[in-house]
N, C-alpha and C positions, 0 to 999 in steps of 0.2 A: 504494500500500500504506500504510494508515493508521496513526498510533501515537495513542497516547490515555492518559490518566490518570484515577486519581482524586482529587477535591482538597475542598475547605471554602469554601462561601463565606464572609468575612470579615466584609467591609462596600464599602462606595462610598467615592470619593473625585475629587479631579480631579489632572492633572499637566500640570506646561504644558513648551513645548518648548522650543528657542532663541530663536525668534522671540516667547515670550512666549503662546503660542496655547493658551490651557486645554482639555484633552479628559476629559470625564467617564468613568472607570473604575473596573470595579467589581476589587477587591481579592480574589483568590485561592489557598489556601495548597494548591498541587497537589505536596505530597512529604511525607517519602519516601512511595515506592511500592515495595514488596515484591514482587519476583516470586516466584510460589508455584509454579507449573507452565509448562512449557511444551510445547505440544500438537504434535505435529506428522503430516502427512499419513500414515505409515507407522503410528502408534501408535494413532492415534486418529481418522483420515478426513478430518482438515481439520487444519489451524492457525490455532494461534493464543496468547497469554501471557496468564498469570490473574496479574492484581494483586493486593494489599493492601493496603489504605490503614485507620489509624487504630490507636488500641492499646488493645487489652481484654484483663481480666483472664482466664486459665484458668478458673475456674471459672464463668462466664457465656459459656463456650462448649461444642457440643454433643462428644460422644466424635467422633462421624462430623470435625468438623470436627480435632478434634485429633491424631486417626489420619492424616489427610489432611496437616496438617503436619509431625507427625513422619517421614511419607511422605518427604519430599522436608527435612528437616532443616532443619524452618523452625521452631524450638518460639520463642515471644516476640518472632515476629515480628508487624507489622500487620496487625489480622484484623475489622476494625470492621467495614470496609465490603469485598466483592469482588468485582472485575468481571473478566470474562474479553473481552478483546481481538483479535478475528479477525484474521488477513493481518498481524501486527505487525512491521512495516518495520526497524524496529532487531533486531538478534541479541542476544538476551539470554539467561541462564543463571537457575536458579532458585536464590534466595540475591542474588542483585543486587540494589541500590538506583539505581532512577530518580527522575528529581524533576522539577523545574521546567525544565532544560536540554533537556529533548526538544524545548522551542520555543524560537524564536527572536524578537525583535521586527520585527515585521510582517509575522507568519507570520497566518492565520487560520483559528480554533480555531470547532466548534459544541458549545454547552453546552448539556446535558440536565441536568432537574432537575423537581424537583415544585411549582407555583406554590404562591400563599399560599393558605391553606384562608379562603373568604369565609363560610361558614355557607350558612343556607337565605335565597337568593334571590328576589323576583319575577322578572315576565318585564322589567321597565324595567331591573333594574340589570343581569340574568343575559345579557338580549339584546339591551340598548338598542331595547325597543320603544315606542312614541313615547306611548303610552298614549289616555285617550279626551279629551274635552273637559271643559275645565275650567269651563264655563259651558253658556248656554242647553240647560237641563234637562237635564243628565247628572248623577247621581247612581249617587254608589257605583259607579264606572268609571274614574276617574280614571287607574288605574294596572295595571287588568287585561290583558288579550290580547282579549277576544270570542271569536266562536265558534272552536271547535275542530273541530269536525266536519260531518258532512253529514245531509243530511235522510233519503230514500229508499234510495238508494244510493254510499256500499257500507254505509253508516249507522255506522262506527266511525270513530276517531280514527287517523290516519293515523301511521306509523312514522314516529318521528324527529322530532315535530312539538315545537315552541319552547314549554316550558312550564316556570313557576318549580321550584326544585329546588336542591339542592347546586351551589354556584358553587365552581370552586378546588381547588388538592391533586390534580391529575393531572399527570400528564406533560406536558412541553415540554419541545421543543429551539429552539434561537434560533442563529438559523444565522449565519456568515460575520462572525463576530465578532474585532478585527483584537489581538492580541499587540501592548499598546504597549513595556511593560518587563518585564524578568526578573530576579527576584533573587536567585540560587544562592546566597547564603549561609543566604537565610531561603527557602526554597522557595516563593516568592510569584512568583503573574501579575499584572499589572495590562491589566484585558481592557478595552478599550472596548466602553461601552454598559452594557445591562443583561443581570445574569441570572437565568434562574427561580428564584424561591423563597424564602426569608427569610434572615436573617443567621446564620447558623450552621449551616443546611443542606447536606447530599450534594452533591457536582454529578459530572459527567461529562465531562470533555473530552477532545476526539477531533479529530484532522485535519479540517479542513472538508470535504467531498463535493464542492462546489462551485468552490472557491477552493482546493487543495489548495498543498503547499508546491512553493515553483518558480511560483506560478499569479501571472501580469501582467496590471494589464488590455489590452484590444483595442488600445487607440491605442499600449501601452509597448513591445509585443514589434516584436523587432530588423526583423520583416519590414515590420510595418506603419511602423516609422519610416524605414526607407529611402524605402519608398514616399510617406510624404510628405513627404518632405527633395527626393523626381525633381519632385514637384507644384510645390513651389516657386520651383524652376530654371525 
């Protein structure tokens, strides 16, 4: 059962451990988080808790929305940004503040976000495609695709087919990304690695799918180390 937040990405940084061992980490402000509702199987068909993260003024919000918080007596609470959280693992009540404590260090977290917007593309930078020759008699192909299509049949250009266009600004998520530090005073993650989007963008963090909390690797769990502790008797 997953728990998730919403948070800001800050910027990058490194931190090194006792041993001295630098790990690149990118810096994220995941609090407060506002619970605004909380859904559950009887009322509503499923469960689940709606966040709020960020603070905006009253008046650059819509009635629906402000009906919706006086709803549940949330008026100047965090309304920037809101995500609604299925199966949320923790019990929480609406009016509660979560923040960066939901994790732990060396829990791992997947971040959802929207990469950097690249503009219009060819197909070299959009696909890494290797383009034509650079010599003996190629002109003006240096850096196109070639044919696209067929002759006779089916004589159109096939769905889906590698052509320049819009690179950038969609969705990603970047999976199994490890909690190095937490800082509860300033609601800050320090997440190793990278994550989607630019420095001051939305992101999304949710329990890993993968890696979830409790998750070991293969050789750590109690079973598998008995088993090689008999191997080497």
């Amino acid at each position: 059962m997953p728990v998730g937040l919403l948070g800001k990405k800050l910027g990058q940084t490194r931190v090194y451990d006792a041993k001295g061992v630098s790990t690149p980490v990118t810096v994220v402000l995941a609090g407060p988080n506002h619970v605004l509702q909380c859904k559950t199987q009887q009322t509503d068909g499923y469960s689940a808790v709606q966040l709020g993260f960020g603070e905006q003024k009253e008046q650059r919000l819509t009635k629906a929305l402000l009906g919706h918080l006086k709803k549940f007596n949330l008026q100047g609470a965090g309304v920037k940004r809101i995500r609604e959280f299925r199966d949320f693992s923790r019990e929480v009540k609406p009016g509660e503040v979560v923040g960066a404590t939901l994790f732990a260090p060396g829990d791992y977290v997947d971040a959802i976000g929207m990469t950097k917007g690249r503009g219009f593309e060819g197909v070299v930078g959009r696909h890494a495609f290797r383009g034509g020759d650079s010599t003996h008699g190629a002109k003006g192909w240096h850096r196109r695709s070639g044919a696209i299509g067929q002759r006779l049949f089916p004589g159109t250009v096939m769905r889906g087919m590698k052509m320049p266009g819009h690179m950038g600004q969609v969705r990603r998520t970047a999976q199994n990304l490890q909690v190095v530090q937490v800082h509860e005073a300033d609601n800050l993650l320090l997440i190793k690695g990278a994550i989607p989007g630019s420095n001051g963008d939305y992101v999304i963090l949710r329990e890993s799918k993968k890696q979830p909390k409790g998750w070991k690797p293969h050789a750590e769990r109690p079973e598998n180390v008995k088993k090689a502790e008999a191997k080497k008797k």
